[in-house]
C-alpha positions in Angstrom: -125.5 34.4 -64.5 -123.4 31.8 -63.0 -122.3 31.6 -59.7 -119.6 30.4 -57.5 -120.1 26.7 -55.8 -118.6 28.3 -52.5 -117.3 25.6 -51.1 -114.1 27.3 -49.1 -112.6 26.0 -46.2 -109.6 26.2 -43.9 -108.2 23.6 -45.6 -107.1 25.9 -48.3 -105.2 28.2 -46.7 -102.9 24.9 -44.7 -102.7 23.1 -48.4 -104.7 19.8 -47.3 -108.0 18.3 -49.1 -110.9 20.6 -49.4 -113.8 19.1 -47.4 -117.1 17.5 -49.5 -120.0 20.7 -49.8 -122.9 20.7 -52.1 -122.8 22.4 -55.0 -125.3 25.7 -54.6 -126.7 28.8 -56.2 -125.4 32.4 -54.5 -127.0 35.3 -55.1 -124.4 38.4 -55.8 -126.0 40.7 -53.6 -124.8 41.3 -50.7 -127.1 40.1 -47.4 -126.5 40.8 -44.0 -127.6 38.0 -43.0 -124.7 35.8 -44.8 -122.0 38.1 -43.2 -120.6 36.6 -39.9 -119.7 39.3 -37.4 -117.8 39.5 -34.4 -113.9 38.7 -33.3 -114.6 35.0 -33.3 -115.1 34.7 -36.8 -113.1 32.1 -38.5 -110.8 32.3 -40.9 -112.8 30.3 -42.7 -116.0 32.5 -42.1 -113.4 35.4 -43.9 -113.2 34.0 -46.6 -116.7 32.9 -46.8 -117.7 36.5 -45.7 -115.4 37.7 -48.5 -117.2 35.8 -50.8 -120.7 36.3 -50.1 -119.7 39.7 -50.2 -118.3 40.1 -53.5 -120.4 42.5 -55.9 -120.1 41.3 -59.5 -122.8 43.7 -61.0 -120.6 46.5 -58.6 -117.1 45.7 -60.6 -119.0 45.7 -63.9 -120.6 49.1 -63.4 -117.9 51.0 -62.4 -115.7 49.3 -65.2 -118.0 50.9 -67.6 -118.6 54.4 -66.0 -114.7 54.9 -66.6 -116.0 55.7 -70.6 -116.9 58.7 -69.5 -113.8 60.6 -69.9 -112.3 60.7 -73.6 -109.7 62.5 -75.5 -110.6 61.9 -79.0 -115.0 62.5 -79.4 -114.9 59.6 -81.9 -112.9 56.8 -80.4 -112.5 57.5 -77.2 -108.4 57.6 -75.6 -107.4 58.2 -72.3 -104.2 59.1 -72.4 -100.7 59.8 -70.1 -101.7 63.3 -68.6 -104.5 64.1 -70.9 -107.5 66.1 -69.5 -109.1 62.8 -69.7 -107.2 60.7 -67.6 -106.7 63.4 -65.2 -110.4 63.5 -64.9 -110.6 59.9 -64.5 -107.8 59.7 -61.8 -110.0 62.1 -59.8 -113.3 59.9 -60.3 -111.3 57.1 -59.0 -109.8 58.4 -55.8 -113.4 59.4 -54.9 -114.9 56.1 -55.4 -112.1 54.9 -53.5 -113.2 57.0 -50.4 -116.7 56.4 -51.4 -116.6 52.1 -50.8 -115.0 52.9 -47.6 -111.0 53.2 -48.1 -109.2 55.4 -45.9 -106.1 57.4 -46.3 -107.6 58.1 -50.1 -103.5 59.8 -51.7 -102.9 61.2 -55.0 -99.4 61.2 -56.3 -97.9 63.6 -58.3 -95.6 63.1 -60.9 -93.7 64.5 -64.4 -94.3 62.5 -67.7 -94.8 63.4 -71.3 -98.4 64.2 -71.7 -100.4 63.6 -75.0 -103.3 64.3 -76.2 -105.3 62.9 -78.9 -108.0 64.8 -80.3 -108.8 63.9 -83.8 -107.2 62.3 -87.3 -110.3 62.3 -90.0 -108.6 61.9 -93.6 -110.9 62.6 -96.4 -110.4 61.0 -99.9 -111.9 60.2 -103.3 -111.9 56.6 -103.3 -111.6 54.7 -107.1 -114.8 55.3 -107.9 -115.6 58.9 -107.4 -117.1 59.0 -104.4 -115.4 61.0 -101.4 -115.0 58.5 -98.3 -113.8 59.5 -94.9 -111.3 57.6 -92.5 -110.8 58.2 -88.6 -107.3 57.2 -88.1 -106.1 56.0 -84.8 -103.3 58.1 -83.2 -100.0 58.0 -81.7 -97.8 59.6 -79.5 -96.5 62.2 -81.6 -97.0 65.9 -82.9 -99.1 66.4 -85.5 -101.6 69.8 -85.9 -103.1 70.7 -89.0 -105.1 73.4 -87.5 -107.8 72.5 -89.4 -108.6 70.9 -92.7 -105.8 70.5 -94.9 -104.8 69.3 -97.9 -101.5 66.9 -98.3 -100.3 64.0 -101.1 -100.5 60.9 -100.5 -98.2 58.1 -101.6 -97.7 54.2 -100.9 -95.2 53.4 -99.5 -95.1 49.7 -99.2 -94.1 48.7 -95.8 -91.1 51.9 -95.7 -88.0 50.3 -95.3 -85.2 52.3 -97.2 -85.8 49.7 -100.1 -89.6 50.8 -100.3 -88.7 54.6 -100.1 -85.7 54.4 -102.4 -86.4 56.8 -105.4 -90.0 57.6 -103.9 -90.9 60.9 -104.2 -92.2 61.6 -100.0 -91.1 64.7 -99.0 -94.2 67.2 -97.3 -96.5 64.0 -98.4 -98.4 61.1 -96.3 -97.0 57.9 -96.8 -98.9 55.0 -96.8 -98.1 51.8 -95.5 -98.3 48.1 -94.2 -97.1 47.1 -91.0 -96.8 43.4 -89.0 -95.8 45.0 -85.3 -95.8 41.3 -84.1 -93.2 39.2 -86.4 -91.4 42.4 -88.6 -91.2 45.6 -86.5 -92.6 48.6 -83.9 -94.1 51.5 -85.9 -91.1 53.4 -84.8 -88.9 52.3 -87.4 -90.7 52.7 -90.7 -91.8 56.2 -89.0 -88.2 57.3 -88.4 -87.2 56.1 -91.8 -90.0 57.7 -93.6 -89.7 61.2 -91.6 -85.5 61.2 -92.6 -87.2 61.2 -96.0 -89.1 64.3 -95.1 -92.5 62.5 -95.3 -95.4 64.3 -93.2 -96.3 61.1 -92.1 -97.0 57.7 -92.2 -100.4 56.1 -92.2 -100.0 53.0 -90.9 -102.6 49.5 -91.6 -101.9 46.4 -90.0 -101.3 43.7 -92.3 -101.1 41.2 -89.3 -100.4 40.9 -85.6 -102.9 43.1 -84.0 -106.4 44.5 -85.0 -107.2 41.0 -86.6 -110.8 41.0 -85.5 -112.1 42.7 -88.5 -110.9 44.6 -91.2 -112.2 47.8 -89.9 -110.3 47.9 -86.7 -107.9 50.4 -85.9 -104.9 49.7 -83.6 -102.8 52.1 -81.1 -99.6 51.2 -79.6 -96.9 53.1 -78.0 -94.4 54.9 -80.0 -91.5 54.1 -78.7 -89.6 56.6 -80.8 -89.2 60.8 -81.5 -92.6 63.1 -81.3 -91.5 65.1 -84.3 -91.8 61.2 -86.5 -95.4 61.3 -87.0 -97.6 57.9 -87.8 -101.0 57.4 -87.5 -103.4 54.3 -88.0 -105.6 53.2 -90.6 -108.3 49.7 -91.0 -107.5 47.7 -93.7 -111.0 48.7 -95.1 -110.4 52.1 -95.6 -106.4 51.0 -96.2 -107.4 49.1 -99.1 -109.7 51.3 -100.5 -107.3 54.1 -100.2 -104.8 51.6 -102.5 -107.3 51.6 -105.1 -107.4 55.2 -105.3 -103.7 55.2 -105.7 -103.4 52.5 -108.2 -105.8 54.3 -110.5 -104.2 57.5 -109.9 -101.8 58.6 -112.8 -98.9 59.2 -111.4 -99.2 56.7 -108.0 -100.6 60.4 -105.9 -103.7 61.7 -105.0 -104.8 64.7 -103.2 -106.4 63.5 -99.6 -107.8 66.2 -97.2 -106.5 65.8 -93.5 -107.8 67.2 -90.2 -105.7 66.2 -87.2 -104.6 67.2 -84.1 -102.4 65.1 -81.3 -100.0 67.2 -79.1 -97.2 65.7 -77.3 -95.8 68.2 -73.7 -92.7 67.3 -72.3 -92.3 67.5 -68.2 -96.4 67.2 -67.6 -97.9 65.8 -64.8 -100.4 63.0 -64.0 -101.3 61.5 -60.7 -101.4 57.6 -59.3 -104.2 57.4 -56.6 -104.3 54.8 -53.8 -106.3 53.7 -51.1 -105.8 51.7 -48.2 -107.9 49.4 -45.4 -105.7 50.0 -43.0 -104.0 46.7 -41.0 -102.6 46.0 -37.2 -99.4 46.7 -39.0 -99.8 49.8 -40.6 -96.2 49.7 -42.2 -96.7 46.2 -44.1 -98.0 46.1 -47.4 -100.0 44.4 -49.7 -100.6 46.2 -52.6 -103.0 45.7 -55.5 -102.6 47.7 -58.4 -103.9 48.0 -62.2 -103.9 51.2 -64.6 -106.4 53.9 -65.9 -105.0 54.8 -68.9 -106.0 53.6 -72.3 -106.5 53.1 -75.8 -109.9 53.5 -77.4 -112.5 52.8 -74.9 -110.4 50.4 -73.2 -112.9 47.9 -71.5 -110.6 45.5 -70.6 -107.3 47.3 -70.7 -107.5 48.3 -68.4 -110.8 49.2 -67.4 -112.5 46.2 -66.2 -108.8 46.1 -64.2 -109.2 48.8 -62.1 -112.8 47.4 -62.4 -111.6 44.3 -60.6 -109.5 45.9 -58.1 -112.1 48.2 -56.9 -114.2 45.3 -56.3 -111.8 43.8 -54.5 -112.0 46.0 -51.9 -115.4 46.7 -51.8 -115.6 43.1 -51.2 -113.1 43.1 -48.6 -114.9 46.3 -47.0 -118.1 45.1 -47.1 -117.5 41.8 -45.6 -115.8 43.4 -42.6 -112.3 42.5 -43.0 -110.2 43.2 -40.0 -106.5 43.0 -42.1 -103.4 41.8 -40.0 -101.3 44.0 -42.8 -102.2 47.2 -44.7 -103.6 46.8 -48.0 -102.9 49.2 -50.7 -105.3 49.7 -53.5 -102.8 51.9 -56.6 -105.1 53.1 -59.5 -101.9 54.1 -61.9 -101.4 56.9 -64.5 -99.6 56.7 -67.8 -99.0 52.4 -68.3 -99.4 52.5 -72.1 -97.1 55.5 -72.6 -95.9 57.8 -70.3 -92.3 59.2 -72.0 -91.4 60.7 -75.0 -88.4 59.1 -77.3 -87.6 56.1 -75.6 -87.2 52.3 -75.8 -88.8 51.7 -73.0 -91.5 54.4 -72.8 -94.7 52.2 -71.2 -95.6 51.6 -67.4 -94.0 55.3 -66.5 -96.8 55.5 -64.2 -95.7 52.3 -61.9 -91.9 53.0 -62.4 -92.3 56.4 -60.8 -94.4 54.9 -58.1 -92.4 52.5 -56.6 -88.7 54.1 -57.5 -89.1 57.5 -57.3 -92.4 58.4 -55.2 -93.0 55.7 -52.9 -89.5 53.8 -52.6 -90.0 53.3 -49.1 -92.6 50.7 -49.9 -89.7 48.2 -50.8 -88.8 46.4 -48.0 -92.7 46.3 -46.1 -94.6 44.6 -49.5 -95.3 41.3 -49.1 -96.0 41.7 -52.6 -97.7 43.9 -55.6 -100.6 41.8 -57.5 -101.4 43.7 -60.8 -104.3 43.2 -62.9 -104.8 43.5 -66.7 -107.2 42.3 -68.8 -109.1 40.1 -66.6 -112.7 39.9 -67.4 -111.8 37.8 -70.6 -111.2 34.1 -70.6 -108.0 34.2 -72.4 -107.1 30.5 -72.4 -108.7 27.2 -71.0 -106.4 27.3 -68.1 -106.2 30.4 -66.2 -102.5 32.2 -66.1 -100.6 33.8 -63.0 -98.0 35.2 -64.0 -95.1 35.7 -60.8 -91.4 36.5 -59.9 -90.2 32.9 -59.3 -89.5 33.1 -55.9 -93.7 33.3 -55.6 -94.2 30.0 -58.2 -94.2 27.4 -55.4 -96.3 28.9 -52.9 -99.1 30.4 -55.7 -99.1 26.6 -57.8 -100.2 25.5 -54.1 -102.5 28.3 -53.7 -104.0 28.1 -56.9 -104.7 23.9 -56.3 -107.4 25.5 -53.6 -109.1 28.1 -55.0 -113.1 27.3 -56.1 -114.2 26.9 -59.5 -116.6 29.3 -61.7 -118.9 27.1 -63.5 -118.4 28.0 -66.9 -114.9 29.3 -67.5 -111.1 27.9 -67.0 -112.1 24.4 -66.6 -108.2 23.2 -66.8 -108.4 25.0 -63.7 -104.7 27.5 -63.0 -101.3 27.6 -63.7 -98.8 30.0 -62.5 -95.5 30.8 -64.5 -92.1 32.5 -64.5 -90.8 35.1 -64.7 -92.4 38.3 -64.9 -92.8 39.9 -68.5 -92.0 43.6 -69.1 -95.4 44.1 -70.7 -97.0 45.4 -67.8 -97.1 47.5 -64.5 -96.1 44.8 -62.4 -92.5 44.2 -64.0 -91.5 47.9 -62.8 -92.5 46.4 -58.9 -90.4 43.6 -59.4 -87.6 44.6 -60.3 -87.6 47.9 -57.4 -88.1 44.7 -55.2 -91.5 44.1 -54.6 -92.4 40.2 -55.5 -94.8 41.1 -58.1 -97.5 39.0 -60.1 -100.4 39.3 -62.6 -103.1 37.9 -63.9 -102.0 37.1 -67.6 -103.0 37.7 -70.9 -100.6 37.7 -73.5 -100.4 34.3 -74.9 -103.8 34.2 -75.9 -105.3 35.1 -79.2 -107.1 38.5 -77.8 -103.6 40.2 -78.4 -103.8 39.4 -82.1 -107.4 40.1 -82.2 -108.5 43.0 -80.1 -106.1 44.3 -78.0 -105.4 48.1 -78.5 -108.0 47.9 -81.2 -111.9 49.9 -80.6 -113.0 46.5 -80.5 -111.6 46.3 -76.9 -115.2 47.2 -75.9 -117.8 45.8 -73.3 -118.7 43.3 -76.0 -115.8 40.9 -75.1 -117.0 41.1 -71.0 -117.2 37.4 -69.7 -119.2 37.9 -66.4 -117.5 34.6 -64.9 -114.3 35.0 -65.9 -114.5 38.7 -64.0 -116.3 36.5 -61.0 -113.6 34.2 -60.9 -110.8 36.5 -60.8 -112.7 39.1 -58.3 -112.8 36.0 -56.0 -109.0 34.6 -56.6 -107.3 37.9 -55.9 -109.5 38.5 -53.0 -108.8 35.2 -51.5 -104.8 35.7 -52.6 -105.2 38.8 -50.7 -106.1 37.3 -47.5 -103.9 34.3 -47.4 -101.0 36.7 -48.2 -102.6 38.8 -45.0 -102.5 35.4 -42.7 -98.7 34.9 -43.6 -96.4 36.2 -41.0 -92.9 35.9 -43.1 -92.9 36.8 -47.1 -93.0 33.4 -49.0 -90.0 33.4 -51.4 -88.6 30.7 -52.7 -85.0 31.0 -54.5 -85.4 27.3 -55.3 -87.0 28.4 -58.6 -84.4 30.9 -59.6 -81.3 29.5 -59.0 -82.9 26.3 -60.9 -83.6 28.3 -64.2 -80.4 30.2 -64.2 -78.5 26.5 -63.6 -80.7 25.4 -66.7 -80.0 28.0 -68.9 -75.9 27.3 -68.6 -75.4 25.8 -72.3 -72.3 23.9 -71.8 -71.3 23.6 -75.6 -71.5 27.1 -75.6 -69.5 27.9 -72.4 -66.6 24.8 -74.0 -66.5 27.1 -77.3 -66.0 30.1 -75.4 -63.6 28.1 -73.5 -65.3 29.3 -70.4 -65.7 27.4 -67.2 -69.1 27.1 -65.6 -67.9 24.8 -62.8 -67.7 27.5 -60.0 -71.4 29.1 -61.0 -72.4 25.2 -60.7 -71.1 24.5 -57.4 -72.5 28.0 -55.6 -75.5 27.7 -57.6 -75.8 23.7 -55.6 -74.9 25.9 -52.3 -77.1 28.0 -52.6 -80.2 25.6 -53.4 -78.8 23.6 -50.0 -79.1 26.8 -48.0 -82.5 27.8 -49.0 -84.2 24.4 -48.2 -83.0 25.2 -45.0 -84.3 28.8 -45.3 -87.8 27.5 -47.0 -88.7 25.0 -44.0 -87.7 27.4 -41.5 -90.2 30.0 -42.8 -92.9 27.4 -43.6 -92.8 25.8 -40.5 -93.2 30.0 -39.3 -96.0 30.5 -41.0 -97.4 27.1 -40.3 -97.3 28.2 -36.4 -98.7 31.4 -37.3 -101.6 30.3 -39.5 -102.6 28.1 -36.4 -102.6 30.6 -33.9 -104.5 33.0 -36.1 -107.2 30.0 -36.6 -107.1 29.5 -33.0 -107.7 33.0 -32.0 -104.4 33.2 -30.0 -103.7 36.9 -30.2 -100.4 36.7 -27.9 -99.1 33.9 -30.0 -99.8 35.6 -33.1 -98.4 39.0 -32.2 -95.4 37.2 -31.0 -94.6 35.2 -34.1 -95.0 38.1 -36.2 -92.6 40.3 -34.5 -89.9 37.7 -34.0 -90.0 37.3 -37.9 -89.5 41.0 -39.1 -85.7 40.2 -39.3 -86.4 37.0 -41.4 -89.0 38.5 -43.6 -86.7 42.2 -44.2 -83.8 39.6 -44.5 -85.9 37.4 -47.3 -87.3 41.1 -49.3 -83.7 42.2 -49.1 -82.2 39.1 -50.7 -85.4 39.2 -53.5 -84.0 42.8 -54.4 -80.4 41.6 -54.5 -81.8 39.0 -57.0 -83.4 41.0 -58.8 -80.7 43.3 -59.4 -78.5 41.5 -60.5 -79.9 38.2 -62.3 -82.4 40.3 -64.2 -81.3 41.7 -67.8 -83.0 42.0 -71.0 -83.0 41.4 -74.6 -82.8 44.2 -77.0 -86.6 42.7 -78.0 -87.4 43.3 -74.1 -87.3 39.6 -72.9 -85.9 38.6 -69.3 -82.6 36.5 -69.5 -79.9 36.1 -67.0 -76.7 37.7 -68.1 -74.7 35.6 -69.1 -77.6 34.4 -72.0 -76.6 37.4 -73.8 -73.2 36.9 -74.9 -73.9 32.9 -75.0 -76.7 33.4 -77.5 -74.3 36.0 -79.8 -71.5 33.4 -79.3 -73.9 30.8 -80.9 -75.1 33.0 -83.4 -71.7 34.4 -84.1 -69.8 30.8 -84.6 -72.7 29.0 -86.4 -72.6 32.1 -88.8 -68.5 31.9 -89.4 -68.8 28.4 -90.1 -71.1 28.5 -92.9 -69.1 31.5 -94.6 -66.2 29.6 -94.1 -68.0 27.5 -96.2 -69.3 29.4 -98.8 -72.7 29.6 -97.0 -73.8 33.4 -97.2 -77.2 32.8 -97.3 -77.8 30.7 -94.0 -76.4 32.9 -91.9 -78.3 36.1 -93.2 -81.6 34.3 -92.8 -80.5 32.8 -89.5 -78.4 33.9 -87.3 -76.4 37.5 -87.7 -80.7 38.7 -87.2 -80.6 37.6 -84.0 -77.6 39.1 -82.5 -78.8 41.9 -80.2 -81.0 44.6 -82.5 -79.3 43.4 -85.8 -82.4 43.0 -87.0 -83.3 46.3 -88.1 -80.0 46.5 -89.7 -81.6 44.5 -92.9 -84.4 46.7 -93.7 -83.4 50.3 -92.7 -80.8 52.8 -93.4 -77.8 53.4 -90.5 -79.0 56.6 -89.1 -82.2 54.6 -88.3 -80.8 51.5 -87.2 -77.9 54.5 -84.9 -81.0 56.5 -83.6 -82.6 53.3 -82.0 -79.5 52.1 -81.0 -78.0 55.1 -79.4 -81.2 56.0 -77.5 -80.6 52.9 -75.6 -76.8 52.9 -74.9 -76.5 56.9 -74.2 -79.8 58.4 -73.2 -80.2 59.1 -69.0 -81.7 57.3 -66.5 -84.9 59.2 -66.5 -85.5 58.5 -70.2 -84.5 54.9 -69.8 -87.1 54.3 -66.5 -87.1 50.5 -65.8 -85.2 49.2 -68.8 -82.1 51.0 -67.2 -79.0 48.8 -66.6 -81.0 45.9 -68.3 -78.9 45.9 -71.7 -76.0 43.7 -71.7 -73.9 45.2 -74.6 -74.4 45.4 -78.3 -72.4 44.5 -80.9 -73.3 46.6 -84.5 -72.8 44.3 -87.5 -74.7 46.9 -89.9 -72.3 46.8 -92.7 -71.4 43.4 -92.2 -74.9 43.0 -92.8 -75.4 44.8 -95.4 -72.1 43.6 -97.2 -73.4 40.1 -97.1 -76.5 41.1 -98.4 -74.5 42.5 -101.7 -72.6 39.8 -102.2 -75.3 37.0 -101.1 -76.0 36.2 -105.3 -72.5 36.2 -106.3 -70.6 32.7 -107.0 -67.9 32.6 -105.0 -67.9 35.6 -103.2 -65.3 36.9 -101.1 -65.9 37.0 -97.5 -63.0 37.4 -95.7 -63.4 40.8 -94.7 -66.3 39.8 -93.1 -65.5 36.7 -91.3 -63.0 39.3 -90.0 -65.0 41.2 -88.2 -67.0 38.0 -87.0 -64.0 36.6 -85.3 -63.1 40.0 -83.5 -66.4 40.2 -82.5 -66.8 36.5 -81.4 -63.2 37.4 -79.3 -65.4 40.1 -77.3 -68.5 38.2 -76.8 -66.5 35.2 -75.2 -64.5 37.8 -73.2 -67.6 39.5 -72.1 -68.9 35.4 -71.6 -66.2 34.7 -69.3 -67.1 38.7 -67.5 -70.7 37.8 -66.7 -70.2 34.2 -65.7 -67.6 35.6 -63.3 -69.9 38.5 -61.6 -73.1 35.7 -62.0 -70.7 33.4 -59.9 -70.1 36.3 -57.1 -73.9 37.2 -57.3 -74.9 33.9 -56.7 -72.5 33.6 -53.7 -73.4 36.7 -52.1 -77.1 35.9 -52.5 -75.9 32.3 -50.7 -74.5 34.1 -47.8 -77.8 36.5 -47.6 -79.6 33.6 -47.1 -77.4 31.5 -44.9 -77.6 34.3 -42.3 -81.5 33.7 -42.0 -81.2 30.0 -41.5 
C-alpha cells in the first residue's frame, strides 16, 4: 500500500510555497506517539495530527460492512425506505456515536418507498434448453405473486413506430435502450404501457452497463409506478432474441416471478453526527448517501465510507473545531418520489428545505461525496458553486500528493451538476461542492451496474480523498468569514450573453453589461476586505491569540450572514435549468430557442426540411421526444413538469423557464420531409409566432437578470 509523503505545513493554509521535506513511508495505524497534544499545538501539528491519524484500512471496512443489508437476495438494492436502508440508516447512526460523534440525530421524513425483491424470468432459449435471467428492477409496481406465465414480444427500441401494429397487450415487451444519447426508460415504458403491455424488459444497447455483456443496469424511473420496466444483460437479451426469431409467430411463452412494490407517503430517516465547535451554531457539513443500487461499493458506499473516516480521523487526532461540523448520512439519493421529473436526491432536498432549513444562513458550506475510492480521471475533480472556485483552485495547489494516483494533480470546476446530493444544498443556499465523477468512463462502464462492487476499490485514490476533505475541512474551520467569490458568477453569466442572438431578438444587453461591470467593481472590494479578514484571523489562530481570534470572529458575523444571504439571492435567481436538467442562467433558455427557432425558418424558407429536423427544432426545450413518441407521451412528461406541486417537483421547482410544444409541427415536417417541394407555410407559421414569444420572453428575462444582478450589487456594496 502506498502512503502519503506528509509533507504539510502552514504554508498551505496562507497560499505561499510548501517548505522542502523528505519523502517518507507512514504507517496507517494510528500511534500515540505521532499525535501532538495539548493547547499549543500548531496549526500545522492539526493537520499533521489529522493525517497521522487517518485510518485507511478503517474507511474500507466499514464501506464494505454496509452489504449487509439488501432488498433483493440476489443482487443486493438498498432502496428509498426499504427495510434495507432503514436498517442501514440505523447501523450508521450507531457507528457514528461509536467513533466518538456527539449529538448522534435521526431525521424523519415522507418519500415513496420501494422495495425490490426479485425479477427471475425463465425461458427456452433457441436451442431447447430452459435458461433463467435475473432482471434488474425499477421503481415501479409489478407482483406476480409467484411464478407466472406471460408472452413475450420484441419490441425494438418502443417508440410508437416500433409498437405500431404490434400485437403487446397483457405481454412483455422486449427492448433496446441507449439512456445516454436517445432517452430515460421512462418514455419507451410509458409508450409501451399506453399500449397495454405488462412490461418492458429493458437491455442496454449503450451508455451504461458497458463493462460486460452480462451487466445489469438500474436507474431512476422518473415516470408513473403503474408503467412497469425492468432490466436485462445483453447476454441473456440476445439470447432471448434468438428465441424470438425462431419462434413462429415472433412470441414465446417465458415464465416470470417478480415482485417490486412502490408505497406512496413512507418514511426514511437522514442521520447526522456532529464534533461539536466553540460556535456551536456554525456549520460545516459533510454529507454522502446510503442508498443504492446493487451492492453499491462506490455509490455510495465507499462515500459514506469516506465520510466516516473523516471524522474518525478528525476524532482521533483530537481536533478541537472553531465551528461545528456536521457529519449527514442521507436517505433516498437515487430515488426517493414517485412520478416525477426530478425524483433523485429527495433525501438531501428534504434535509436542507424542509427539516433543517435553519441550517442556511450558519453553513460555511456542504462537501458531498460520491464515488470517491475510484480514480476517475488523471486529474482529480472538485466540483463547486462558483463563488467557492477561487479559493478551492488555491486550496487544491497545496494539498499533498498520493504516490500512485491523480498525478495531473486537481482541478476544481463550475457549477454544481444536478446529479447529486449536493445541488439540493446549493441551491437552499448552502455553498455546496463534490468530489466528481461523471466525466469519466466509470459512468458508461459500471455505474448502477452489479459490477459497482469492491473490485473497482483504488486504496490511494480513497487515501487521497480521505486526506483532501479532511484537510478542506479544517481550513474551512480556520476561516472566520465564508469565502465567496461572485467574481466567478457574474463572469460566466457576462460570457454567456450571445450578442447576435440578443441583435436578432432585437434585445439590448447594454444595461445587464454595465451592472454586471458594477457589480464585479463592488466585489473586489468585498473579496479583499474579507481576505484581508481572514488573513488576520488565520494569524492569530497560528499565534495562539485567543482574544484576537474571538474578536475577529464576532465582528465578522454581519459580513459572513451578509455574504450567505447574497449566495442564496444568487442562487435563486441566476439558477435555472434545461428540460435535460443542465444549469443555465435564464436568459440562455429563450436565446438558445431563438437560435434554434430562426436557423430552422431560414432553411424552410429555403426548401430545407431536413436540416432543421436533424438540427435544431430537437433541441428546443423537450422537443425531442416529440420525434419518437406519440402526444399523450410526449403531454404526460410534459405536463408533470409544468402542473404538478411543489412537493412532487422537490429541487427542480421554479427551475423551468417555459416550454414551447412543437409536436405537430414536428411531426408535419416529418410527413412532408421526402416530398419535392413541399409546402411549409403552415409551419413556418407557427415558427414565427413562436419565435415572437421567445424574443418577448428574451427581452422578460434579460430585464429581471438586469434587476437581479443590481440588487445582488447593492447586497454586496453594503458589506464593503
Amino acid at each position: 500500500m502506498k502512503k502519503l509523503v506528509s509533507c504539510l505545513t502552514l504554508a498551505m493554509l496562507v497560499g505561499i510555497s510548501l517548505v522542502a521535506c523528505t519523502p517518507k513511508e507512514e504507517s496507517s495505524d494510528v500511534k500515540e506517539e505521532n499525535i501532538q497534544e495539548g493547547k499549543d499545538v500548531t496549526l500545522e501539528g492539526k493537520n499533521e495530527n489529522y493525517l497521522s491519524a487517518v485510518d485507511v484500512d478503517y474507511g474500507y471496512e466499514f464501506t464494505k460492512s454496509l452489504e449487509e443489508f439488501k432488498s433483493n437476495e440476489k443482487l443486493g438494492y438498498r432502496t428509498a425506505g426499504s427495510e434495507a436502508e432503514l436498517k442501514t440508516g440505523e447501523k450508521i447512526g450507531e457507528e457514528m456515536k461509536k467513533i466518538g460523534l456527539t449529538e448522534v440525530t435521526k431525521d424523519e421524513f415522507t418519500l415513496d418507498t420501494w422495495e425490490f425483491e426479485k425479477a427471475d424470468l425463465t425461458f427456452t432459449d433457441e436451442n431447447g434448453k430452459e435458461h433463467l435471467a435475473v432482471l434488474g428492477g425499477y421503481q415501479v409496481n409489478f407482483d406476480t405473486n409467484g411464478v407466472k406465465e406471460l408472452d413475450i414480444v420484441y419490441g425494438g427500441k418502443a417508440t410508437a413506430e416500433d409498437l405500431a401494429g404490434l400485437d403487446i397487450e397483457g405481454k412483455l415487451v422486449l427492448i433496446d435502450i441507449n439512456q445516454r444519447e436517445e432517452w430515460w426508460i421512462s418514455y419507451p415504458a410509458y409508450q409501451a404501457h399506453l399500449k397495454g403491455a405488462a412490461a418492458v424488459i429493458a437491455v442496454q444497447e449503450a451508455g451504461y452497463g458497458e463493462v460486460d455483456p452480462d451487466a445489469l443496469n438500474a436507474q431512476d424511473i422518473c415516470g408513473p409506478d403503474d408503467a412497469p420496466a425492468f432490466s436485462m444483460s445483453q447476454t441473456d437479451g440476445n439470447s432471448l432474441k434468438k428465441a424470438l426469431e425462431a419462434s413462429e409467430n415472433g412470441s414465446i411463452k417465458v415464465k416470470f416471478d417478480a415482485k417490486s412494490t412502490v408505497k406512496m407517503d413512507g418514511k426514511s430517516y437522514n442521520y447526522y453526527g456532529k464534533i461539536i465547535g466553540k460556535d456551536p451554531e456554525s456549520y460545516i457539513i459533510l454529507s454522502a448517501h446510503y442508498d443504492s443500487y446493487f451492492t453499491g461499493f462506490q455509490d455510495d458506499n465507499a462515500a459514506i465510507g469516506l465520510m466516516m473516516g473523516v471524522a474518525k480521523g478528525l476524532v482521533d487526532s483530537g481536533y478541537k473545531p472553531e465551528k461545528t461540523i456536521i457529519f449527514n448520512a442521507l436517505a433516498a439519493e437515487e430515488w426517493g418520489v414517485s412520478n416525477t421529473r426530478y425524483d433523485w436526491s429527495t433525501g438531501a432536498y428534504n434535509q436542507i428545505f424542509n427539516i433543517h432549513p435553519e441550517w442556511v444562513g450558519k453553513a460555511f458550506a456542504n462537501m458531498n461525496f460520491e464515488l470517491p475510492a475510484y480514480e476517475h480521471t488523471t486529474q482529480d475533480e472538485i466540483r463547486s458553486v462558483y463563488e467557492l472556485n477561487k479559493y478551492l483552485t488555491k486550496f487544491a495547489e497545496k494539498v499533498p500528493a498520493v504516490d500512485g494516483v491523480y498525478k495531473d494533480g486537481i482541478s476544481v470546476i463550475s457549477p454544481l451538476r444536478t446529479w447529486s446530493d449536493d445541488f439540493s444544498f446549493g441551491i437552499a443556499g448552502v455553498p455546496a461542492l463534490r468530489n466528481d465523477f461523471q466525466d469519466s468512463d466509470f459512468m458508461r462502464s459500471h455505474y448502477h451496474s452489479q459490477f459497482d462492487n469492491v473490485e473497482t476499490y483504488n486504496e490511494d485514490a480513497f487515501k487521497f480523498h480521505l486526506n483532501l476533505y479532511g484537510l478542506l475541512t479544517m481550513h474551512y474551520d480556520q476561516t472566520a468569514v465564508v469565502p465567496l467569490d461572485f467574481t466567478n458568477r457574474l463572469q460566466v453569466l457576462k460570457e454567456k450573453i450571445n450578442a447576435e442572438t440578443f441583435e436578432k431578438a432585437a434585445v439590448s444587453s447594454d444595461e445587464l453589461v454595465a451592472e454586471i461591470d458594477n457589480t464585479l467593481a463592488v466585489t473586489d472590494e468585498v473579496n479583499t476586505k474579507v481576505a484581508k479578514i481572514n488573513e488576520d484571523y488565520l494569524a492569530a489562530l497560528t499565534e495562539g491569540d485567543t482574544e484576537a481570534v474571538k474578536k475577529l470572529y464576532d465582528e465578522s458575523r454581519e459580513l459572513n450572514s451578509g455574504l450567505l444571504a447574497a449566495f442564496k439571492y444568487a442562487e435563486d435567481n441566476f439558477t435555472r435549468l434545461t428540460w435535460e436538467d443542465v444549469l443555465i442562467f435564464p436568459h440562455e433558455h429563450a436565446q438558445n430557442n431563438i437560435d434554434n427557432l430562426t436557423l430552422s425558418i431560414d432553411a424552410l424558407n429555403q426548401g430545407d426540411i431536413a436540416t432543421p429536423l436533424d438540427e435544431y427544432l430537437w433541441a428546443i426545450d423537450n422537443n425531442w421526444y416529440a420525434y419518437d413518441f406519440e402526444k399523450e407521451v410526449f403531454d404526460y412528461f410534459t405536463d408533470y413538469v409544468l402542473e404538478a406541486p411543489k412537493e412532487k417537483l422537490m429541487w427542480g421547482e421554479g427551475k423551468i423557464v417555459g416550454h414551447e410544444d412543437l409536436f405537430d409541427t414536428i411531426k408535419s415536417l416529418k410527413e412532408k420531409r421526402d416530398q419535392s417541394n413541399a409546402d411549409v407555410s403552415a409551419e413556418i407559421s407557427t415558427l414565427n409566432e413562436t419565435l415572437v414569444r421567445q424574443k418577448e420572453l428574451l427581452k422578460t428575462t434579460v430585464s429581471d437578470e438586469t434587476a437581479s444582478v443590481k440588487e445582488l450589487g447593492e447586497m454586496l456594496a453594503e458589506l464593503k
